[in-house]
C-alpha positions, 0 to 999 in steps of 0.5 A: 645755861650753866647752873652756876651762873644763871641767877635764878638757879643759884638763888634756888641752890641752898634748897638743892644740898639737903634734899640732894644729899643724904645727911647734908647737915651731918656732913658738914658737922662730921667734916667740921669735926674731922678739921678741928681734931688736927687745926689748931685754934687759929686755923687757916682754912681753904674751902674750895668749891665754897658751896654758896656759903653753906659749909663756910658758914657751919665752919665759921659758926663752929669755930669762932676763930677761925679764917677762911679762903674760900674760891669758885670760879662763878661769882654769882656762887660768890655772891650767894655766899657772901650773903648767907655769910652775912657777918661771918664774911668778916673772917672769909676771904672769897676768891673767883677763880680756881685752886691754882690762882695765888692763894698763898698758904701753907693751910692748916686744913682743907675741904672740898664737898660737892665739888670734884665730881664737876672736874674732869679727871686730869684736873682733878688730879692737879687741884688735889695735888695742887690742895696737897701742895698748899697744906702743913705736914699733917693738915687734914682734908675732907673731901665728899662727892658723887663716887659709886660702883661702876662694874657691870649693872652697878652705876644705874641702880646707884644713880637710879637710888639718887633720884628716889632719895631726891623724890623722897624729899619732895623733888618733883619726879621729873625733875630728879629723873632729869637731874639724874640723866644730866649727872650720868652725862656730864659729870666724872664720877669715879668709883670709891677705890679710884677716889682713894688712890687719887688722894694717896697719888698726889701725896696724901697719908691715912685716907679713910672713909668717914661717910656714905650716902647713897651715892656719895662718899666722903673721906679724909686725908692728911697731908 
């Protein structure tokens, strides 16, 4: 079953970020800042992927006034976010679906984190257009996913280095070997130089690299 439509598992799921991610909570404090040094105080933010709430709420709690659009297309990820919104879910907007449902727009900022490494390379390359599309002249956008080396010998050790950051922080030893073995199957992991020039190909200035962790990246990008 898909993970984000069991309901067991996304009951489970705020516990996987901090112990998957290396720095999860610094993450989102780093994007929250890299939003605000452009957004205005009145912002109108697009959160695609909406990550259970998680990055809704840090977003919300920092930015008192700010809005939000978040979209997914599972609606139990929906319905956990509405629930670790709580009252914040007021200045939230949730939407099932995808980046090309009617969101109307222009945004002042966007992100999209733990998520492009779930969507296949063509489309990958339409929702960030599509994000681009949808954002004010100089919006920025931060982005942060899986994104490691791929020459010779390279992808193993990096994917090998998630799974012991994730024994490290108290995931069973089979578990992570499974998750690990599942993400080198499944998921479009593209190397740091190609994640670059896919933001700069749908029409994004400036990209740079604002954080790494083990085998993730991070970077931000402005319309």
């Amino acid at each position: 079953m898909d993970p984000f439509t069991d309901p067991e598992a996304v009951a489970r799921y705020a516990e996987g970020p901090p112990r998957l991610v290396p720095g999860f909570d610094g993450l989102q404090r780093m994007a929250g800042v890299l939003l605000a040094a452009r957004a205005p105080d009145d912002a109108r933010v697009l959160v695609l992927g909406a990550d259970g709430g998680l990055e809704l709420r840090a977003f919300a709690q920092a930015q008192p006034s700010w809005t939000f659009d978040g979209i997914n297309p599972s609606a139990e990820m929906l319905g956990l976010a509405e629930r670790t919104l709580g009252p914040l879910a007021a200045r939230v907007r949730l939407q099932r679906g995808y980046i090309d449902n009617p969101l109307g727009g222009p945004f002042d900022a966007a992100t999209c984190l733990l998520t492009l490494h779930f969507v296949a390379l063509d489309d990958r390359r339409r929702t960030v257009a599509e994000v681009r599309r949808r954002l004010r002249p100089g919006a920025p956008f931060v982005v942060a996913h899986l994104s490691i080396p791929q020459g010779a010998g390279e992808r193993a050790p990096w994917l090998s280095r998630y799974a012991a950051f994730a024994v490290a922080s108290g995931v069973a030893p089979d578990q992570a070997a499974n998750a690990r073995a599942a993400i080198d199957a499944r998921l479009t992991i593209l190397t740091p130089e190609q994640d670059e020039a896919l933001l700069r190909g749908a029409g994004f200035a400036d990209v740079g690299l604002f954080y790494a962790g083990f085998a993730f990246r991070g970077w931000v990008a402005y319309a």
